[in-house]
N, C-alpha and C positions, 0 to 999 in steps of 0.2 A: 396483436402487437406487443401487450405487455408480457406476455410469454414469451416471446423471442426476443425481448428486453432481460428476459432474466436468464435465458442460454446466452448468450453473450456474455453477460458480466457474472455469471455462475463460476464459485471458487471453489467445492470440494461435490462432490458426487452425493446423492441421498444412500444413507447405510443407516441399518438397523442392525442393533447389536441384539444378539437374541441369546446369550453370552455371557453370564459373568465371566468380567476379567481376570487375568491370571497376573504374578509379577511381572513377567516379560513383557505382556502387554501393557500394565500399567510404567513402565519403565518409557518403553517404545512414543505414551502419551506424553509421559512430563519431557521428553526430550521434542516431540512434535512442539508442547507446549513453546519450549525457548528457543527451536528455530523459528516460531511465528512470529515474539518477540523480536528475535534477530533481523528478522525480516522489514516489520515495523520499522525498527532503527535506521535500516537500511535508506528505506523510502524518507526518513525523514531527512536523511544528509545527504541525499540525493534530491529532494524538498529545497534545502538550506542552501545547498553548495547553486540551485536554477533562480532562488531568489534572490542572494548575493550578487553573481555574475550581470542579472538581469536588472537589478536597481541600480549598480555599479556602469552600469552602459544607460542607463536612462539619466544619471546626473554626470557623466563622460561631455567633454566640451564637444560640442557637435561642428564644428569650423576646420577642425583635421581630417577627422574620418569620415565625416559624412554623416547621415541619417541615419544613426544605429538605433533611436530610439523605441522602433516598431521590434525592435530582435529583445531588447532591455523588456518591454512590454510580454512580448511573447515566451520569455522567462520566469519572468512573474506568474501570468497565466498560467504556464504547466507545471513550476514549482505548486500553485496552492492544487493542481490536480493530482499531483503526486503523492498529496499530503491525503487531498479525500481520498484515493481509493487505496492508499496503505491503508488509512484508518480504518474503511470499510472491508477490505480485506483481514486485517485483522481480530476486528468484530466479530464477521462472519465464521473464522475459523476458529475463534476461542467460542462462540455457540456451539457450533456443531464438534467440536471435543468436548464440551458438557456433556453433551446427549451419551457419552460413552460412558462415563464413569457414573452416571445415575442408573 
């Protein structure tokens, strides 16, 4: 079970570098590097923009629209899931670019 827990939520492939690096490949890393970053950013305004919307509809006067309070909720929710698995994706790919450059 915990092995098919971790194909699932698995972010880059196992590589061994057998290799010293050259410039191009070192080149190729630091830009890997600032897409991941980019990426990170991504998830977090994408994070920001599910909490916003969603705390914004949970103090919304409920006597016009109705019940929207479960969708305000269910925004919240996948904003902070947004946030764990950027940050864990994140993690995971700045380790596993270590392992290249050592």
């Amino acid at each position: 079970m915990k092995k098919q827990l971790k194909n699932v939520i698995k972010v880059t492939d196992d590589f061994t570098n057998e290799e010293r690096i050259i410039l191009r490949d070192h080149l190729a890393l630091e830009r890997t590097k600032l897409a991941n970053e980019r990426t990170l950013l991504s998830y977090l305004r994408a994070s920001l923009y599910l909490f916003l919307g969603g705390s914004a509809l949970i103090g919304l006067n409920h006597e016009v629209l109705g019940n929207l309070k479960w969708v305000g909720n269910a925004g919240v929710f996948f904003s902070v899931l947004f946030l764990v698995i950027g940050i864990y994706r994140f993690v995971v790919l700045k380790k596993h670019l270590k392992k290249f450059v050592q």
